[in-house]
N, C-alpha and C positions, 0 to 999 in steps of 0.2 A: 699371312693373315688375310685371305682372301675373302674379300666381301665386295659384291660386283657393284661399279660405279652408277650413279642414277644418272639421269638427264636433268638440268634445271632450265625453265627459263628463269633466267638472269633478272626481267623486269619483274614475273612476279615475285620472286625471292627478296628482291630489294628492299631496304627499307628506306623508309618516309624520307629521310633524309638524305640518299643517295641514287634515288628515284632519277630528278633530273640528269645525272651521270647517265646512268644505264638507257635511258633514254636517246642519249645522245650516242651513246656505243651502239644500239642496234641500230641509227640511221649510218653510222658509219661503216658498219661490217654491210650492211645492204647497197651501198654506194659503193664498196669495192667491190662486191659481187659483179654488181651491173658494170664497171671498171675492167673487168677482169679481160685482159687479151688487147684493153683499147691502147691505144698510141698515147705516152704521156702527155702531147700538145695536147689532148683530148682538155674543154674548159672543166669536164668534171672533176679531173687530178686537184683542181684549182680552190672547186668547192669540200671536197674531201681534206685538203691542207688546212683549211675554214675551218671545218667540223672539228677534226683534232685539235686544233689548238684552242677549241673552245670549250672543250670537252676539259682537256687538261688543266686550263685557266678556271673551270668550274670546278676541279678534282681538285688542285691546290687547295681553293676555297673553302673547302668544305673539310677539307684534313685539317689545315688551319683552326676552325672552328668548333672544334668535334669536342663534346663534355663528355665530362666521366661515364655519363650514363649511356651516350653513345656509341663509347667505346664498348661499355658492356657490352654491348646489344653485338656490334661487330664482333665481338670475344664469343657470339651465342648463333652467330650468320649461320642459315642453314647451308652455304656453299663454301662455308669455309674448311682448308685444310683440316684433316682428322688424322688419326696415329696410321690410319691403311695410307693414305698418302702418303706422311710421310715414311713406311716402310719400304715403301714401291720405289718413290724416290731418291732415298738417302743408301739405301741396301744394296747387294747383287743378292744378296743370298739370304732367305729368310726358313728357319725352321721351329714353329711353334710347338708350345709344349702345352699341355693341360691336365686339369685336374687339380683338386688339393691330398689327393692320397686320402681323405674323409667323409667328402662329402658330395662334391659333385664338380663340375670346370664350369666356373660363370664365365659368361662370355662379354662382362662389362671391363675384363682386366686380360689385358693381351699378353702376353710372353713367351719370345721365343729367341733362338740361338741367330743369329745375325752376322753377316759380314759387311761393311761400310763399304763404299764407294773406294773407297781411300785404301781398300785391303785391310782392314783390324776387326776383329771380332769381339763383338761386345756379348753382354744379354739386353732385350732391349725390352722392354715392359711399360705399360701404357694404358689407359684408360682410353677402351675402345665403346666410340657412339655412333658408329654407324654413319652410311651414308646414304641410307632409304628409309622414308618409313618400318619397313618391317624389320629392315636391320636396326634402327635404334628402338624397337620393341626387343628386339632377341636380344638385344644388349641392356637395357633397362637405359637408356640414353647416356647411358657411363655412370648409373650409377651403380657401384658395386655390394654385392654380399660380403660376409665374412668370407666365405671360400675364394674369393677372388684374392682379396689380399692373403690368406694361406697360401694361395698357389703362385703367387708375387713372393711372396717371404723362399718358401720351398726351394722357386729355382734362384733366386738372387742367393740363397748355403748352396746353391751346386755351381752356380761364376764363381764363386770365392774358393771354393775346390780347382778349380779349372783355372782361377787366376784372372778370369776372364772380367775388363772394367763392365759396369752397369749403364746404362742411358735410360732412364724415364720419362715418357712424354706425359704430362700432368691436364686431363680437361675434364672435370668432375664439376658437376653442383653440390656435390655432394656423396657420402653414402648412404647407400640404401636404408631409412629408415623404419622399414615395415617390419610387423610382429616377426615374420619369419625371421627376418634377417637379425632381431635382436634377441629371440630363441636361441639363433646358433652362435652368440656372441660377438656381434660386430663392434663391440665397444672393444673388447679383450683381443680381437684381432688388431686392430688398428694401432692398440697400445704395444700388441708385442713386434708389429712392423718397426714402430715408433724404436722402440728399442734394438731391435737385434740389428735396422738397418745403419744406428750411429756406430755401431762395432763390430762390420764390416769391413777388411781387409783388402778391401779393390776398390778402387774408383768409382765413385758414383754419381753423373754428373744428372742434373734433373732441368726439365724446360717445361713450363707452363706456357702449353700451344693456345689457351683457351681459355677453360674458367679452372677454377683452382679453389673452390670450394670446401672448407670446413676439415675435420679427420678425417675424409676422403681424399683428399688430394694429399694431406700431410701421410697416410697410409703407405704411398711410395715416394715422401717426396722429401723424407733424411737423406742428405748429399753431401760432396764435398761443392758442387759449384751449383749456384740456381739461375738458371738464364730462365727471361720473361718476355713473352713477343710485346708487342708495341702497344696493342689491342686486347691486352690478355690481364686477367686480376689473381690476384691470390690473395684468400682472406679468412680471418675464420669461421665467416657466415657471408650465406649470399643477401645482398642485398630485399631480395624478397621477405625471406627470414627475420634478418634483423630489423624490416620494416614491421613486420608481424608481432612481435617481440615488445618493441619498443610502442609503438600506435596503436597495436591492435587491426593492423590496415597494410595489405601487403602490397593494393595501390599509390602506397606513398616510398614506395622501393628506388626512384630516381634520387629523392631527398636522401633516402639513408645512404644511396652511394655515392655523395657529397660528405656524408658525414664520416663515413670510413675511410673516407681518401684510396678508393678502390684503383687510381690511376699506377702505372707500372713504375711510371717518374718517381712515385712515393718510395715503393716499393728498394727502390735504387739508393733512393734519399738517406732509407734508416739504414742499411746496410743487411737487408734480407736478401734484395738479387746481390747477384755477380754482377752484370749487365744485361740490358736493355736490348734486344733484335726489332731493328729496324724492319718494320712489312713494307711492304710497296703501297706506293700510295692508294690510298685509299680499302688498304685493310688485306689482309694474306689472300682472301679470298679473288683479291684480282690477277693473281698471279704466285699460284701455287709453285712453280716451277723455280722461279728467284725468290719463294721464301724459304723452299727448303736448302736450295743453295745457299743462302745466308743461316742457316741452320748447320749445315754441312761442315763449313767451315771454321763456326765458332764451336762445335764440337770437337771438332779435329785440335783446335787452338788449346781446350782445356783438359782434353783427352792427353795430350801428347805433355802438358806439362803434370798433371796426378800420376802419371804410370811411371812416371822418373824417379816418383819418393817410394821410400820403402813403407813398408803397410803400420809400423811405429811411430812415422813422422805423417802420415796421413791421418792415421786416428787422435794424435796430435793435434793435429788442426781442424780436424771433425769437432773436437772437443770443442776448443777454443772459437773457433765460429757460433758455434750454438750458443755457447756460454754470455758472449755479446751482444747479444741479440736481448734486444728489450732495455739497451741505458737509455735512462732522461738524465735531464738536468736543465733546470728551471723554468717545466712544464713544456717543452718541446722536446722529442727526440733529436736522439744523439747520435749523430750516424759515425757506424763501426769505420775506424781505422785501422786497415790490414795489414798488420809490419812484416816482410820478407820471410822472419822466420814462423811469421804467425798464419800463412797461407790467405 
């Protein structure tokens, strides 16, 4: 899925709130520079030991502190991990497919034939946003047409021929809401993903790297496991929306995502994730490289337990996950209890 890497500066990228971080990261990478080749007695070794631990004692801080709505925000980082990352880094082997055989190959839905790090072959499909401006124009910023999710459905009936498990990486605002898109039925696509992917016969496991937005994200994101980064939401409206909706006012979008309890903890709480992936401190974006590693591995963990059951006892428990989803019981939810034979 190749789409060429940008350059950021880091400070302007930052935001409000992790400003002083990056602040303190580029006096630090400029101090080892000028370090570079000196003798450790050098006193600057001394002042650099200073900076790091001040930097990290301000990074706790600020992880510590972090509201719902700034997690969003880190969930929407222009430097954060995207589905090309993680392809580069979790794959040896990528071979994309396109098209929907109807209409045309949106390039806001990625899918192609894969091999893991780990040697297994999956299909891996994704809501692709780009990591330059003119890539997340050619992408619609992940948000997708009807034809993207046909051409998501399409090759997830050709893995199920081939036997081959599914992986979805989930970072949408949403879908594409425009005349075109709702001309070519973006409602009736998203409903027959919704469908045909609960009664699939392979493994499907899904991660919301990002945002996780509305019938776009639910588009490919029927599974048997849901893992959710730390910094990541999944809801049925973006916080924007549902401020619009409700106020009238889409600058009151911080309040609405207090009110929807957009945090991944919740998420965990009712029994919609699987589990929770821990980012590095201070959000994936500081360190792409151990979050896909910690991606890597809890894929591998859920992958190796779904391929063990026969395709009966998985749509079994396809069923029965979904089916629990959504108990109360005396005006709080009721978080799902998983029993051994219930997956």
């Amino acid at each position: 899925m190749a789409l060429s890497k940008s350059k950021h500066d880091p400070l302007k990228n930052a935001l409000a709130f992790e400003r002083p971080v990056w602040e303190l990261d580029l006096k630090i990478a400029a101090l080892t520079a000028e370090l570079d080749g000196k003798d450790e007695s050098d006193e600057g070794h001394g002042r650099l030991a200073e900076l790091v631990a001040q930097r990290d004692e301000l990074l706790a801080e600020v992880q510590a502190g972090l509201s719902v709505w700034q997690r969003i925000q880190i969930s929407r980082h222009v430097d954060r991990p995207v589905a090309g990352d993680y392809a580069e880094l979790l794959c040896t082997e990528v071979l994309e497919l396109h098209g929907d055989r109807h209409y045309a190959d949106d390039k806001a839905i990625f899918v192609g034939l894969a091999t893991l790090t780990s040697g297994r072959r999956i299909l891996l499909v994704a809501h692709r946003k780009g990591r330059t401006t003119s890539e997340r124009i050619e992408c619609n910023w992940g948000c997708a047409h009807p034809e993207g999710y046909r051409k998501a459905l399409r090759c997830m009936q050709l893995a199920e021929k081939l036997g081959l498990p599914i992986v979805t990486l989930i970072n949408t605002p949403g879908a594409y809401p425009g005349v075109g898109a709702e001309e070519r039925g973006q409602a009736s696509a998203i409903a027959w993903n919704i469908l045909e992917m609960s009664r699939l016969r392979v493994p499907v496991v899904s991660i919301v790297i990002g945002e996780g937005g509305s019938g776009g994200a639910l588009g490919i994101g029927v599974c048997d496991r849901l893992l959710v980064l730390e910094n990541s939401y999944y809801s049925v409206i973006s916080p924007e929306g549902c401020a619009s909706i409700l106020w009238k006012d889409g600058g009151r979008a911080e309040e609405a995502a207090s009110a929807l309890k957009l945090g991944s903890d919740f998420l965990l709480e009712v029994g919609i994730a699987d589990e929770v992936l821990a980012e590095p401190v201070g959000g994936a974006h500081r360190d792409k490289r151990a979050m896909a590693e910690t991606v890597a591995e809890a894929l591998e963990r859920y992958l190796a337990e779904l391929v063990a059951l026969d395709a009966d006892q998985l749509l079994a428990r396809r069923r029965a996950r979904y089916r629990a989803v959504g108990r109360f019981r005396g005006g709080e939810p009721q978080k799902v209890a998983r029993s051994a034979n219930q997956g």
